[in-house]
N, C-alpha and C positions, 0 to 999 in steps of 0.2 A: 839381762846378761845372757847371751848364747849359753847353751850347752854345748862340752863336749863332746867329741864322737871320738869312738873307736874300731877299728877293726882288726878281727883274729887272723892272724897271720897261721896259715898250716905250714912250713916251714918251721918257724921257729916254735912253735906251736903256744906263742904270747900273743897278747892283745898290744895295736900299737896306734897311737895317736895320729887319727887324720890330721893331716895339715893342707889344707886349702890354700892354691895360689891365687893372687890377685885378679887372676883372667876369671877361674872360676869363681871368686865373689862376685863378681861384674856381672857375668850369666846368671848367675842365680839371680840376684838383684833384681837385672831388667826382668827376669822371665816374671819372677812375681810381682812385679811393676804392670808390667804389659797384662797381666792375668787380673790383677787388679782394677786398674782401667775398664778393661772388658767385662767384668763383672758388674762395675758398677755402672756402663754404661746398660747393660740390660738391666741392671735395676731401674735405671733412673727412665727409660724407654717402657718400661712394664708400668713401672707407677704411673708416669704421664698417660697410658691407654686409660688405668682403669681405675685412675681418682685424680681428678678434676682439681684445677688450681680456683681460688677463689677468683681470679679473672674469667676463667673458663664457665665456671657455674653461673657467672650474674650475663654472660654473652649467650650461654645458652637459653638462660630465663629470659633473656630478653627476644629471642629466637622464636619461643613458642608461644611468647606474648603477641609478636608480630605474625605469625603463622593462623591465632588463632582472631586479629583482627582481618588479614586479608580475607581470612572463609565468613567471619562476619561480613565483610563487605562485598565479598561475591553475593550472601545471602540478602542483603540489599537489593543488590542490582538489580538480582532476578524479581524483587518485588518494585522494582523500578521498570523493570522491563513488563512485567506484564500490567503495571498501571498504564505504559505506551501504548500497551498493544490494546487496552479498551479504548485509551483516547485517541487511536488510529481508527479501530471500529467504526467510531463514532463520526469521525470525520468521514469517513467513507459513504458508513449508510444511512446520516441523518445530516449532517451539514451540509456536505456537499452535493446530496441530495435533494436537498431543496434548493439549493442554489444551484440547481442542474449543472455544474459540473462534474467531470468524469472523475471516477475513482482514482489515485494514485497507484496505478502498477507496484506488486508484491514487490517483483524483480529490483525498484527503486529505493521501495525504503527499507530492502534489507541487502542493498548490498553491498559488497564489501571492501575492502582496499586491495587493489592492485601493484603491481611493481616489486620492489625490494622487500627482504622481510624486517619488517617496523623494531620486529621484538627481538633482533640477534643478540642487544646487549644483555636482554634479561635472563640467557639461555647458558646454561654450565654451571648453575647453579644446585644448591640443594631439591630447593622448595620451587624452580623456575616454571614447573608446569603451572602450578598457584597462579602465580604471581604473571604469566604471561596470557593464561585464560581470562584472569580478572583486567588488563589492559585491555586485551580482547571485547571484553563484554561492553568495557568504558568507554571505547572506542566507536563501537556499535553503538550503545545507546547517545551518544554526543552527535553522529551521523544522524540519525533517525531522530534523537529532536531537532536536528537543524532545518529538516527536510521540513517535518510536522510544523515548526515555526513559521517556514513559506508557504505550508498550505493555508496554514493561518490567515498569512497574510491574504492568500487569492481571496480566501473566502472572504475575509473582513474589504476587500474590494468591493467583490459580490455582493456584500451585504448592501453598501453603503450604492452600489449600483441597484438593488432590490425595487426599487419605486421605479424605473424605469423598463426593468425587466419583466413585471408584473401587467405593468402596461399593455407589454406587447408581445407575452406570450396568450397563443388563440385561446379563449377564454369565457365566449357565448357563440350561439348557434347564429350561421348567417340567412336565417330568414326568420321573422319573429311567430311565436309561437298563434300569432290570432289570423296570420295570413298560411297558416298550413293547412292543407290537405287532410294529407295523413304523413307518415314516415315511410317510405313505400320500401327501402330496404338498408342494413347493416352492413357493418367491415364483415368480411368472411367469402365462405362459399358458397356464390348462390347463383343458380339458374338464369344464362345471357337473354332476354328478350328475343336477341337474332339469331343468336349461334344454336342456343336451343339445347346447352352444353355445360353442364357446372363451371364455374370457372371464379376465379379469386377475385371478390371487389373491393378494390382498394379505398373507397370511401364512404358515405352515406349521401343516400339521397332522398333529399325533403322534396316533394309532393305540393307544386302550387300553382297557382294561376300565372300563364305569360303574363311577364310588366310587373311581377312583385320583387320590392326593392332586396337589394343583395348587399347585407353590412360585412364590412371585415372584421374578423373577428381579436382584430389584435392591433396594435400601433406595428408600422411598418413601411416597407418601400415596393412599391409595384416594379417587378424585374421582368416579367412578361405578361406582353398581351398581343392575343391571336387572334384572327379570323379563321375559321374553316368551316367543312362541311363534314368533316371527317372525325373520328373520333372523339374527342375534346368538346369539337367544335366549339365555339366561340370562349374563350377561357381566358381567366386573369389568373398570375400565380401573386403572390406576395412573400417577401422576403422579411420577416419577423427580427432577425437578427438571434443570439444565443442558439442557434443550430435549427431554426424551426421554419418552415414554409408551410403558407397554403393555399390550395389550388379550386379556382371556383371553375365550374364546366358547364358547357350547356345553357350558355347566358344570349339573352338575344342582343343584347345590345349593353356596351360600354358606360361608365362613368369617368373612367380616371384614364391614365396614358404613364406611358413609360416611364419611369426615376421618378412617379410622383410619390411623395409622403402623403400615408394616409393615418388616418387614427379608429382606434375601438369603435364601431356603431355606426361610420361614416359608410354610405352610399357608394357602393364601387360597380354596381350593373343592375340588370333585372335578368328574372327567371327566363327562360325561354327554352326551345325544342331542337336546338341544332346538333349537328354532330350525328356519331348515335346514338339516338335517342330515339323513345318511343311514344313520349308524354313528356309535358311541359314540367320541369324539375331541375332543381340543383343538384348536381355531384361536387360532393364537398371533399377532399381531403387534407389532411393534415402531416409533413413530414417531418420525423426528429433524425438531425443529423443524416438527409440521407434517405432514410428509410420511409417510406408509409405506415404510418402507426395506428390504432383505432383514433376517430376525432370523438368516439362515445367517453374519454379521458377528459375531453379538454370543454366541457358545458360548465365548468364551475360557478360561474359567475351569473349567470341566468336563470339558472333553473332549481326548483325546490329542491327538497331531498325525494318526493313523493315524484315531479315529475321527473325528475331523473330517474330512479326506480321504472318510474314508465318507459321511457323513453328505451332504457338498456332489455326491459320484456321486452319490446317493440322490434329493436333493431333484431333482438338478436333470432326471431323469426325464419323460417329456413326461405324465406319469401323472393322472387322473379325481381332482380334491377331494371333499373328502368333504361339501362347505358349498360 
């Protein structure tokens, strides 16, 4: 039940009974309704911040549960990733090493997607750096094993091509070791006969009697054969296949002819003095891809370990070519 009110009248100098009209209950009413309201909406706004509904609690524990399996699984990856990057290693400088293929370009197997960006939808999130670096990484390494899969595969070609390949990369000396001379000079830099001039010799040359037999030293296809008097002079190349040629110089006289297939050990000319040249000898080179390479690499198959050993004292001699 309301209280009373009064107020002192100075005039009459009584005390006299408020009496409240209908309009002023109304305002009073709303004002403390509306005041009401507003209060308890900051209550209910305050609470909400700073104590958690039990739905709020079990979404967030499941928030940090997930938060702290995606850094788990970045923490993976990266041991995923660097398991790739030994088994990339390795494909580099031991598989595909032996199977003389070329290395795979860094640029290839790490690089990265182009065009649009993949990850907008994961982005305005709380946790979205997490969560869009770890797509990132997945992303990466799914690329980079797809790539390492197709090396796979080349090699396992390679491999399964190995018997063939082995064949016919050069792989013994082309004149046999009981019709030599001596070794008269190595790849490098050495004193021209004519010129009288250091100058780079792109091959070796073996030292022997005009008319001694000239083996190829690999399976293969004869792609040129010359006459001349001039440099070279009289010379067969052969085309090895897997990137490699090699070139006999100095030959008096022919065995084989143009697009013939030849094999390891077979007779493709003899020694002789043409060209220039200064003594009766072979100039032998070997080219990978291109290039002129030392042929003191490629005796594997004929020679001990002892006369190998020799053979690289020998060449490597600062000693006069004979071409």
């Amino acid at each position: 039940m309301s209280r009373t009110k009064y107020r002192f009248n100075t005039k009459t100098l009584s005390y006299e009974k408020i009496e409240l009209g209908w309009k002023q209950r109304i305002f009073r009413a709303s004002t403390f309704l509306i005041a009401s309201v507003f209060m308890g909406f900051v209550i209910y706004v305050g609470a909400a911040k700073l104590i958690d509904s039990p739905k709020e609690k079990l979404l967030k524990k499941e928030n940090s549960q997930l938060k702290s399996q995606y850094q788990l699984l970045d923490s993976r990856m990266n041991q995923v990733t660097r398991v790739l990057e030994d088994i990339q290693r390795r494909d580099d400088e031991i598989y595909r090493v032996i199977f003389e293929a070329e290395p795979i370009a860094k640029e290839i197997r790490e690089a990265g997607f182009g065009g649009v960006n993949r990850y907008k939808v994961l982005e305005g999130y709380k946790n979205s750096d997490l969560i869009v670096e770890s797509s990132k990484k997945l992303d990466q390494i799914t690329k980079q094993l797809y790539i390492q899969s197709k090396s796979y595969d080349e090699v396992y070609s390679l491999a399964n091509k190995k018997e063939k390949m082995l064949a016919s990369i050069p792989a013994i000396q082309p004149v046999a070791n009981k019709n030599l001379k001596r070794m008269a000079s190595g790849y490098g830099m050495r004193m021209h006969p004519i010129y009288k001039r250091r100058k780079m010799h792109t091959g070796m040359d073996f030292s022997a009697e005009s008319g001694t037999e000239i083996y190829a030293t690999g399976n293969g296809k004869v792609v040129h054969v010359e006459r001349s008097r001039r440099g070279y002079g009289n010379h067969v190349i052969i085309d090895h296949g897997y990137g490699f040629e090699t070139l006999y110089a100095h030959m008096s006289k022919f065995d084989v002819r143009r697009g013939q297939e030849v094999r390891r050990g077979e007779v493709i000319g003899y020694v002789g003095n043409t060209g220039t040249s200064v003594a009766p000898h072979l100039h032998y080179e070997v080219h990978k891809n291109g290039e002129k390479v030392n042929p003191i690499n490629y005796y594997f198959n004929d020679l001990s370990p002892e006369e190998y050993e020799k053979m690289i004292e020998v060449s490597s001699q600062p000693t006069q070519s004979f071409d």
